[in-house]
Backbone bond lengths (Angstrom), bond angles and torsions (degrees), N, CA, C in turn:
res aa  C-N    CA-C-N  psi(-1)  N-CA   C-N-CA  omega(-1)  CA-C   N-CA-C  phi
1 X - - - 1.451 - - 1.518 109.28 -
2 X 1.268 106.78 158.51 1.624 113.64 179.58 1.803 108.89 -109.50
3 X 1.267 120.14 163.84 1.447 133.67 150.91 1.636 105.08 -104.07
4 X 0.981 119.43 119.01 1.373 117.37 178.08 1.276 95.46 -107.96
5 X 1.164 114.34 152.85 1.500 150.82 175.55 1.640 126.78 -132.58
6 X 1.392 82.12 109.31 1.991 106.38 -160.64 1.482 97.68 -118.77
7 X 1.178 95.51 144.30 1.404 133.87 145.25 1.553 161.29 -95.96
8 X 0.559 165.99 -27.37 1.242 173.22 115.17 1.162 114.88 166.66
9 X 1.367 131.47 112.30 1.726 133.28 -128.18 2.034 97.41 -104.08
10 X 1.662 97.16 -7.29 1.658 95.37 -173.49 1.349 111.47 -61.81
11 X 1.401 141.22 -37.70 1.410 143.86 -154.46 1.983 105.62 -135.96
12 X 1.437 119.43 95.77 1.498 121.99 -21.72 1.866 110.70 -73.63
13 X 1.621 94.03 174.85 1.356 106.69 -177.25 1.655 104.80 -64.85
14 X 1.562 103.43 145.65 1.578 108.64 -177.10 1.511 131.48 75.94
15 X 1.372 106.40 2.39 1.305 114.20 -163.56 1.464 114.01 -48.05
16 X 1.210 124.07 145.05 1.742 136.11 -169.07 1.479 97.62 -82.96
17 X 1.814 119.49 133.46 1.206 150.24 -176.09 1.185 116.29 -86.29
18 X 1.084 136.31 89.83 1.658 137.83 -154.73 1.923 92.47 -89.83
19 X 1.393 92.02 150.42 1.024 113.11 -171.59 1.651 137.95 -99.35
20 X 1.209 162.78 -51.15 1.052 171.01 49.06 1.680 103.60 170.36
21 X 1.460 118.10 112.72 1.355 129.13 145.52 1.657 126.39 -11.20
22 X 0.912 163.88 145.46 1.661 159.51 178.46 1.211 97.45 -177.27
23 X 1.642 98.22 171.69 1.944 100.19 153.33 1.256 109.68 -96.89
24 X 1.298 121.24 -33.25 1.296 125.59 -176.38 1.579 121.48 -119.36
25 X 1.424 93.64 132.26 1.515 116.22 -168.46 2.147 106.59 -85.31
26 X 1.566 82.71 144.23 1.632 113.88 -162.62 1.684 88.47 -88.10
27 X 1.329 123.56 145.21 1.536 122.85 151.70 1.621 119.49 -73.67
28 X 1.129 126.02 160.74 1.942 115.03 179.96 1.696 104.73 -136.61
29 X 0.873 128.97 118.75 1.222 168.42 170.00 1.755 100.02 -71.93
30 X 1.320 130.58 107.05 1.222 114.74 -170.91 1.943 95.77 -150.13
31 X 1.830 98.98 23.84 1.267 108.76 179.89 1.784 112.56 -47.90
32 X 1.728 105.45 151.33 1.488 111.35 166.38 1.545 114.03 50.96
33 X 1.583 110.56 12.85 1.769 108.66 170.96 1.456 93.91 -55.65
34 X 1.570 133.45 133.93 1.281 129.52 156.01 1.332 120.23 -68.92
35 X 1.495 119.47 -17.22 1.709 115.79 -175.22 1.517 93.66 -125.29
36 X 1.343 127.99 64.20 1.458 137.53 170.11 1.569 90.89 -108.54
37 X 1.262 111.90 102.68 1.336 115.07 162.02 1.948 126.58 -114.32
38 X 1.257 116.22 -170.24 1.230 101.59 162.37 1.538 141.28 -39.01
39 X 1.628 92.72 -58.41 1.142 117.66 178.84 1.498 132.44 -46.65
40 X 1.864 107.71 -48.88 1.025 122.06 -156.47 1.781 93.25 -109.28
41 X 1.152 124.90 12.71 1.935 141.65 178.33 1.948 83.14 -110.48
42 X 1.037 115.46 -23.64 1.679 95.06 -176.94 1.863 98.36 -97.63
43 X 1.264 101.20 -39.21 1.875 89.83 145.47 1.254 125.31 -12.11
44 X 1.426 91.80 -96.34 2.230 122.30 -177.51 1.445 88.97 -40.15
45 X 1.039 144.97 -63.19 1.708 145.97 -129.93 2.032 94.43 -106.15
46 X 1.281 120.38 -9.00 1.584 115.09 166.14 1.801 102.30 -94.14
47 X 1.525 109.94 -43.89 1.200 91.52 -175.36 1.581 107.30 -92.51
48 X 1.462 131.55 18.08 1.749 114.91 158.80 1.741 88.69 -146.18
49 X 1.296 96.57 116.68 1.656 94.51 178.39 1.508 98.61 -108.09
50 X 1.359 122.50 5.28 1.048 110.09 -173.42 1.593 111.69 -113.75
51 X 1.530 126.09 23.44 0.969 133.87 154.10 1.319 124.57 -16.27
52 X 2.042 122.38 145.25 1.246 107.18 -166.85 1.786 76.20 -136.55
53 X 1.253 119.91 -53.88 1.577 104.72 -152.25 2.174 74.52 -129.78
54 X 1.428 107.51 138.07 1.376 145.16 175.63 0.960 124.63 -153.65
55 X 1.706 105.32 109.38 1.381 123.01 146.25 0.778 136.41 -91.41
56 X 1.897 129.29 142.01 1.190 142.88 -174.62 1.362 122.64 -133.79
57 X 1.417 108.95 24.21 1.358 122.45 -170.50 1.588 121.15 -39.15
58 X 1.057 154.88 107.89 1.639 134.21 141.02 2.504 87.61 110.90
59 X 1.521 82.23 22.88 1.597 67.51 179.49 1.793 101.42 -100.99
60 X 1.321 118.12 111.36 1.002 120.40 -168.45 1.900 129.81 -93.21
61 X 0.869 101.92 1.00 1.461 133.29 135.80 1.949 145.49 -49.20
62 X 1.284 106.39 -38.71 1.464 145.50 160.89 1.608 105.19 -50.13
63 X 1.688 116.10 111.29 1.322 128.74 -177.99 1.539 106.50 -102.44
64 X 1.265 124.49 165.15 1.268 129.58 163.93 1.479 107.08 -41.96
65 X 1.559 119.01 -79.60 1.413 121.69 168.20 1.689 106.73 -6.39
66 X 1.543 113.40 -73.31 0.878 92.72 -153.36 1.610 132.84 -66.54
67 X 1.550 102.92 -15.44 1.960 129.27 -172.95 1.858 81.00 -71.61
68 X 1.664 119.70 -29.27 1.529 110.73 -174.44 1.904 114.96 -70.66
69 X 1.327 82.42 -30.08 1.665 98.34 -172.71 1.881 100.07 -73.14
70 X 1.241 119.34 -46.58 1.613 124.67 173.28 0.964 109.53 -45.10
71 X 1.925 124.52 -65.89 1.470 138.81 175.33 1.380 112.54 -39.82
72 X 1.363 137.35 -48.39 1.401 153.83 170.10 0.986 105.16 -53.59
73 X 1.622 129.44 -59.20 1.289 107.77 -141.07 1.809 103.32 -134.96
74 X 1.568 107.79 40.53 1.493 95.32 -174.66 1.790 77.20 -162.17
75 X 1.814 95.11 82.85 1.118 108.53 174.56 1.058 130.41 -86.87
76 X 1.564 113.00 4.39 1.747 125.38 142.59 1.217 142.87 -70.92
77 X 1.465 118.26 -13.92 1.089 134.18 -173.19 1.539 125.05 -47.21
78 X 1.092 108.17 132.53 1.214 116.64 167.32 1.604 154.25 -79.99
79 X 2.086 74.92 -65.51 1.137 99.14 166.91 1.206 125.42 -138.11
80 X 1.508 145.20 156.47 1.500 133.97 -163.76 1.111 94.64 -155.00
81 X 1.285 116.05 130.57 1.788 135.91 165.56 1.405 99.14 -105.62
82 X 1.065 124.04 155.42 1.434 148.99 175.11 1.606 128.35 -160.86
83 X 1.254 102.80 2.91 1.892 114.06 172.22 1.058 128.08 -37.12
84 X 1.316 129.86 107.09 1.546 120.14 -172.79 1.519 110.68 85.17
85 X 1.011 101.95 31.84 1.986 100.30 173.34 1.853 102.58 -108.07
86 X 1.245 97.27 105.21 1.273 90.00 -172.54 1.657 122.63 -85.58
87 X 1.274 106.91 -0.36 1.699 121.68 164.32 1.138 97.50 -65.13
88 X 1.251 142.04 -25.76 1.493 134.49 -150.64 1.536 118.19 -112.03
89 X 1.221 139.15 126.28 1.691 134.97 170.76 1.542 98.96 -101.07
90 X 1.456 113.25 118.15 1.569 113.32 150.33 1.419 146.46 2.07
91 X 1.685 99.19 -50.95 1.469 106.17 171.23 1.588 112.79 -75.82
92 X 1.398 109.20 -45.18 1.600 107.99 178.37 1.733 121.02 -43.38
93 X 1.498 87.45 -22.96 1.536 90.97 -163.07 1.232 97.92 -81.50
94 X 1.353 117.67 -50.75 1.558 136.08 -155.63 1.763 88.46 -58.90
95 X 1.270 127.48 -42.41 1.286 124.89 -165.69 1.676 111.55 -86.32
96 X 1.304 111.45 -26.12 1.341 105.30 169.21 1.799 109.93 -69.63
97 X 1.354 124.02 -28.56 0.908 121.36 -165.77 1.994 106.25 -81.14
98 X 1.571 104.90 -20.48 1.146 99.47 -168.24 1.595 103.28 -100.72
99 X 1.197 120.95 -15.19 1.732 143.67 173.68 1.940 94.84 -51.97
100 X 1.455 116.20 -45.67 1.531 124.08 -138.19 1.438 79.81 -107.36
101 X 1.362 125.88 -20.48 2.025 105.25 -174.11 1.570 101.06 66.26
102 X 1.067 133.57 16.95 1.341 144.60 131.72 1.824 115.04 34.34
103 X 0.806 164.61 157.43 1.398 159.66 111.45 1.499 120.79 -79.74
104 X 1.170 119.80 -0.58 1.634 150.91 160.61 1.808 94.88 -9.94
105 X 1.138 140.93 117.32 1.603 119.68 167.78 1.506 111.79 -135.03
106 X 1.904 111.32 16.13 1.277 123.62 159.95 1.475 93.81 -153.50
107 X 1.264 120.60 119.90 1.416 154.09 143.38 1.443 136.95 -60.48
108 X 1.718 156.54 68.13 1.086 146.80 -128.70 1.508 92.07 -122.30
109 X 1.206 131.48 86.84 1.525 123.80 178.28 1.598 117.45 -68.18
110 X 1.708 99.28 171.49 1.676 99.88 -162.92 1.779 109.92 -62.29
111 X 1.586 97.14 -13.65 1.681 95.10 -178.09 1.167 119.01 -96.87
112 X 1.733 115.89 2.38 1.280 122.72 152.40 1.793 86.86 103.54
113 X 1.268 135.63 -3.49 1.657 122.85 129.69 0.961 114.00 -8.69
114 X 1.303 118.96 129.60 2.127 125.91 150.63 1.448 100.32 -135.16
115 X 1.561 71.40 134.15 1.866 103.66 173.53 1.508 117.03 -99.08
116 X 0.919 146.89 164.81 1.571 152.21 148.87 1.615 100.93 -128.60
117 X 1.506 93.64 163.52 1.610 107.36 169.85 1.527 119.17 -92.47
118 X 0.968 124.54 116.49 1.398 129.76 -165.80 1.576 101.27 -79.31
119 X 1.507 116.01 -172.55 1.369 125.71 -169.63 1.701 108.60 -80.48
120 X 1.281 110.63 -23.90 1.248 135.16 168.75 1.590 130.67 -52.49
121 X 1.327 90.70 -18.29 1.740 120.14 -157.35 1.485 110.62 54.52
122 X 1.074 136.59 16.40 1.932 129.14 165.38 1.808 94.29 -69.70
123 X 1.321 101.47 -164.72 1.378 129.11 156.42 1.253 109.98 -122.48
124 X 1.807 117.11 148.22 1.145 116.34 -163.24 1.612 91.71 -153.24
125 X 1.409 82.23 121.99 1.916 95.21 -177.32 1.409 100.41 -53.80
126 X 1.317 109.05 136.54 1.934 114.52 162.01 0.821 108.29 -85.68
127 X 1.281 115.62 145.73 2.009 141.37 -170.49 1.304 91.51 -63.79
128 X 1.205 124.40 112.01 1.570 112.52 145.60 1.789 117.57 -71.31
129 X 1.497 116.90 165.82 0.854 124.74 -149.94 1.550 108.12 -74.90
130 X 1.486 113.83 9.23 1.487 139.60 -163.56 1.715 111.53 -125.05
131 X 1.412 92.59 -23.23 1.520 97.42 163.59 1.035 125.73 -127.95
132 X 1.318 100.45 159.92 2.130 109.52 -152.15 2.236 91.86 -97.98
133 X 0.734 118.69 18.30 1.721 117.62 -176.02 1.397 118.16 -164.86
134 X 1.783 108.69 154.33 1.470 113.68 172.80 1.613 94.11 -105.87
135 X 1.253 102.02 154.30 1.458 137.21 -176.74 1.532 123.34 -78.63
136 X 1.208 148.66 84.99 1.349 109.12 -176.02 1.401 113.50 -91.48
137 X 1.581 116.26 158.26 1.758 102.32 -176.98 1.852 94.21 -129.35
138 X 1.010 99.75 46.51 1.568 102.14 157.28 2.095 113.96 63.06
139 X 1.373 108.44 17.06 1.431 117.84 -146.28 1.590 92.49 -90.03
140 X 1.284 142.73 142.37 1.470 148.03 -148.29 1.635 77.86 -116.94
């Protein structure tokens, strides 16, 4: 496993993701980057594939592709925020996540939805404090 060590790729654009050896892997927080795009998230995800908990909150830049490229290729994952990504619709996500067989077991969609993995193995929307039920969406 890796510790990756990120930066914030706006100043300059693209900036290179240094890497570091460990046993144990760091979560990355890479909320509200303004120049977090596809491109430079397939960056982050070559140099730490072994990602467990990622956020991407409020990065408004962020394509389906790319939540497809996460689902694919960060077969540790845990957990994924995505709140406020306005490239992004809910369902796209929900389906990339269920397309990839995912290990995903908290879900934060762009409308600010959260899922967990139930005992069932789906994902199952959590009740907000406004709704009386969890959801299941069929997610392996």
């Amino acid at each position: 496993m890796c510790v990756c060590v990120c930066v914030c790729p706006c100043n300059p654009p693209r900036a290179q993701f240094g890497v570091v050896h460990a046993l144990l892997f760091l979560s990355r927080s890479l909320d509200a980057c303004p120049c977090l795009d596809d491109g430079v998230l397939l960056d982050l995800l070559a140099a730490c594939p072994a990602l467990a908990r990622l956020s991407l909150s409020h990065c408004e830049l962020l394509t389906e592709r790319g939540v497809f490229y996460v689902a694919m290729q960060c077969t540790q994952l845990l957990e994924l925020r995505l709140r406020a990504c306005d490239g992004l619709a809910d369902e796209a996500v929900l389906q990339a996540v269920h397309d990839c067989a995912s290990p995903i077991r908290l879900l934060e969609l762009p409308s600010g939805r959260l899922f967990r993995r139930g005992e069932a193995g789906s994902l199952e929307e959590v009740a907000a404090p406004n709704r009386s039920s969890a959801i299941g969406v069929g997610v392996r």
